[in-house]
VOLUMTOR-782988 format. One line per 5 residues: their letters; for each residue y, z, x of N, C-alpha, C. Coordinates in Angstrom, 1 decimal. Example, Ala and Ser with C-alpha at 12.3 -4.5 7.8 and 13.67 -1.06 7.14 Angstrom:
AS> -5.7:7.8:13.2:-4.5:7.8:12.3:-3.3:7.8:13.2 ~ -2.2:7.1:12.8:-1.1:7.1:13.7:0.0:7.9:12.9
This chain:
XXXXX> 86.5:-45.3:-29.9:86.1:-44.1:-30.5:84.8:-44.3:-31.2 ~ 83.7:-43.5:-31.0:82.8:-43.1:-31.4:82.8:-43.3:-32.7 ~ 82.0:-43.5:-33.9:82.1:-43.0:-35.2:81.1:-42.1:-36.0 ~ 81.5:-41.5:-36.6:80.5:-40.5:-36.9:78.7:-40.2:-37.0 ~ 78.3:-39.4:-36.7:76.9:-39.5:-36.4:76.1:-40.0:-37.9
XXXXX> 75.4:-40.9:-38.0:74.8:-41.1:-39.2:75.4:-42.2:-40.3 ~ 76.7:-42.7:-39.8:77.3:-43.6:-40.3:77.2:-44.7:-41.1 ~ 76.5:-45.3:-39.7:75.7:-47.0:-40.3:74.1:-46.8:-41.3 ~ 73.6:-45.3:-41.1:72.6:-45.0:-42.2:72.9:-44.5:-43.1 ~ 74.4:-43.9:-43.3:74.9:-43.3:-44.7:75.3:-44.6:-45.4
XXXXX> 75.6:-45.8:-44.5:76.7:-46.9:-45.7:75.1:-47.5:-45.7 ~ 74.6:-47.4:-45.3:72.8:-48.1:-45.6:72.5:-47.8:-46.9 ~ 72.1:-46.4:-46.9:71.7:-45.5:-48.1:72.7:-45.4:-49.7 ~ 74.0:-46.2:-49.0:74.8:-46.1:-50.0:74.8:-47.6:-50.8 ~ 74.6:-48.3:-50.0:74.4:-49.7:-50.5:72.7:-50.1:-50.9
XXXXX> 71.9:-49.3:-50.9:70.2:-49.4:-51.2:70.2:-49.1:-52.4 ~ 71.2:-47.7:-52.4:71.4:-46.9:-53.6:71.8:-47.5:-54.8 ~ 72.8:-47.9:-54.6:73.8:-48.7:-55.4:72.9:-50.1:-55.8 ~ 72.1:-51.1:-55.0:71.5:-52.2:-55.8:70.2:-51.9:-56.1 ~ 69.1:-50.7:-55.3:67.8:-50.8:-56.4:67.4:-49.2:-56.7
XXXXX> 68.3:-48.4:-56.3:68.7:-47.1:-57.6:68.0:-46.1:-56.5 ~ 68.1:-44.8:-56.9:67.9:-43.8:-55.7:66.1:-43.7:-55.4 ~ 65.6:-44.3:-56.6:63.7:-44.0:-56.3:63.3:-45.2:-55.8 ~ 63.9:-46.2:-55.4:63.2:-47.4:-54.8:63.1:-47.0:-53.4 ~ 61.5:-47.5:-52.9:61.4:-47.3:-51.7:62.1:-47.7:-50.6
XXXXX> 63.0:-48.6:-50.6:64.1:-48.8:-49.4:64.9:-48.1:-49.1 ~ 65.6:-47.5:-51.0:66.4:-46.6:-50.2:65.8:-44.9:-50.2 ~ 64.3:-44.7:-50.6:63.9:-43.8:-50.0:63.8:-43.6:-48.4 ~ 63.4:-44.8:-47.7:63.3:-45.2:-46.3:65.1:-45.0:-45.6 ~ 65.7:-45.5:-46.4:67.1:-45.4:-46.0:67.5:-44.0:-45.8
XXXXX> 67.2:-43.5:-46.8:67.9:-41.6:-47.2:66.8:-40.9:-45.9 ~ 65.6:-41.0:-45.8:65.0:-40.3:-44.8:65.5:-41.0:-43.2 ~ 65.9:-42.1:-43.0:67.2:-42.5:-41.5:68.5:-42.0:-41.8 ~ 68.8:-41.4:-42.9:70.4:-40.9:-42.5:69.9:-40.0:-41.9 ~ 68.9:-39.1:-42.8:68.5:-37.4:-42.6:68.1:-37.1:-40.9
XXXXX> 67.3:-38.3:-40.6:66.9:-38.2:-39.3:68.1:-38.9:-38.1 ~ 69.1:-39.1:-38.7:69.8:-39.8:-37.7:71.1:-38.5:-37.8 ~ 71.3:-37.3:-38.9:72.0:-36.6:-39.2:71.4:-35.3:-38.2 ~ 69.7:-35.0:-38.5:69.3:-33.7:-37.5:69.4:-34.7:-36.0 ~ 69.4:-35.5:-35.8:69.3:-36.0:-34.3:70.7:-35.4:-33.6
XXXXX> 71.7:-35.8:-34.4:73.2:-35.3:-33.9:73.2:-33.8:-33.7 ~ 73.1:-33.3:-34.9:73.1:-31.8:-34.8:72.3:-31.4:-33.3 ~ 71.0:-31.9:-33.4:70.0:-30.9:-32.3:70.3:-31.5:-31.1 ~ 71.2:-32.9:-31.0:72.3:-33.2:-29.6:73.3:-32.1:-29.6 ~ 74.0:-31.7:-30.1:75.1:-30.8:-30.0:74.9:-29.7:-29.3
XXXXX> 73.7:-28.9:-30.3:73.4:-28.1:-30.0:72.2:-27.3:-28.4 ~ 72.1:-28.7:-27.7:70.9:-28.7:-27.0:72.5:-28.7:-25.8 ~ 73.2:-29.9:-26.0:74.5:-29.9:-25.1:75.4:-28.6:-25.0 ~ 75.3:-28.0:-26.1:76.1:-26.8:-25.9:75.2:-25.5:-25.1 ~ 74.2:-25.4:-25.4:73.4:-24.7:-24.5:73.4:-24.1:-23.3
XXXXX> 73.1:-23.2:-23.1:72.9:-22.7:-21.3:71.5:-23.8:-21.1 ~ 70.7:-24.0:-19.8:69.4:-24.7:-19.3:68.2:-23.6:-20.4 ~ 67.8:-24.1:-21.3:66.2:-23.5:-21.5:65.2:-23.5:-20.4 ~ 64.5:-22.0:-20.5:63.2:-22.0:-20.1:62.5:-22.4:-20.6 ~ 61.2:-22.5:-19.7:59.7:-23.5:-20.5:59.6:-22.9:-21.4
XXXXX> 59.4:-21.6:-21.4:58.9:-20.9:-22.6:59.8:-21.0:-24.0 ~ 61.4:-20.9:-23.6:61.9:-21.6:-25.1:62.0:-23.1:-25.6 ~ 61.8:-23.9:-24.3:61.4:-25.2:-24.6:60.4:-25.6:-25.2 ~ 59.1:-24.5:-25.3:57.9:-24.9:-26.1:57.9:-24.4:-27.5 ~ 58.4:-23.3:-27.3:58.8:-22.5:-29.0:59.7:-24.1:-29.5
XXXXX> 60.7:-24.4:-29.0:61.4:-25.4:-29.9:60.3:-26.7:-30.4 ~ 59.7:-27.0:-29.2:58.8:-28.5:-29.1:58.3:-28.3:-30.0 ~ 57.4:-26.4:-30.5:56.7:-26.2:-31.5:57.2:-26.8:-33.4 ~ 58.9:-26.2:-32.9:59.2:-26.7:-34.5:59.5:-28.2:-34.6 ~ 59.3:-29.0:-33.8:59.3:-30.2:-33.9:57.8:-31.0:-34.3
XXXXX> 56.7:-30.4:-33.9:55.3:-31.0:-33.9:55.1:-30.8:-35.7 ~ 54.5:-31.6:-36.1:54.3:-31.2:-37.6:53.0:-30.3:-37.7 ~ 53.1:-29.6:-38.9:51.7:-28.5:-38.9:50.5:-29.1:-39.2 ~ 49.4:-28.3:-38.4:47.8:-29.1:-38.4:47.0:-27.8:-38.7 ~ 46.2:-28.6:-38.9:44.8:-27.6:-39.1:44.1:-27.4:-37.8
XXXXX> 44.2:-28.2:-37.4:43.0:-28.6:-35.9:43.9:-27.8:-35.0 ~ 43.1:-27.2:-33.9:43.5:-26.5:-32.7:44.3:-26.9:-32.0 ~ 45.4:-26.7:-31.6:46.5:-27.4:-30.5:46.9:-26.5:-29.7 ~ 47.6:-27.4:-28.4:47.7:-26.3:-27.4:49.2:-25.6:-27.4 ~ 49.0:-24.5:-27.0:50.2:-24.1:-27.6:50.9:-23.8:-25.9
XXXXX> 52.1:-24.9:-25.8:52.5:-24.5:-24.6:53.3:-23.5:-24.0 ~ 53.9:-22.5:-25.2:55.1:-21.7:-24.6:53.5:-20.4:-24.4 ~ 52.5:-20.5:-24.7:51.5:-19.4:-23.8:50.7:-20.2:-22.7 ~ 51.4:-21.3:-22.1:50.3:-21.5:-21.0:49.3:-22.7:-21.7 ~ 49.0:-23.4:-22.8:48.0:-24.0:-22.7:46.7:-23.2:-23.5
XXX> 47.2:-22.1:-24.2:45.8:-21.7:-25.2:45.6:-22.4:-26.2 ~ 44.6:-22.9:-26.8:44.7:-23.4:-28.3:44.5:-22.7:-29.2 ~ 45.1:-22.4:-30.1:45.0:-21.9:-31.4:44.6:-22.3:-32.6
């Protein structure tokens, strides 16, 4: 059996926690791998439960994944314009 998604980064986060207290940078680093090991499952689930996406909603999604910039990027669900 499988064990829960985020598991071995929640008892991480919990044992960082517990010996150098919640503002120490390890277990800062710890608490941001549960988080990211917590949206990874979710956006598995949800990508698995799915009908097939189109390009075009495959780029709107890619979009909320890219972090925000100043500088011009191409924006793929139009084809490659930059904005």
């Amino acid at each position: 059996m499988r064990s829960p998604a985020g598991a071995v980064e929640r008892a991480t986060l919990a044992s960082r926690t517990a010996k150098h207290g919640p503002n120490h940078p390890e277990t800062i680093t710890a608490r941001q791998d549960y988080r990211m090991a917590r949206a990874e499952a979710t956006i598995r689930d949800i990508v698995d439960a799915a009908p097939p996406l189109t390009d075009e909603q495959r780029g709107k999604l890619a979009a909320l994944l890219r972090p925000a910039s100043t500088a011009p990027t191409a924006d793929l669900a139009s084809g490659g314009a930059t904005r």
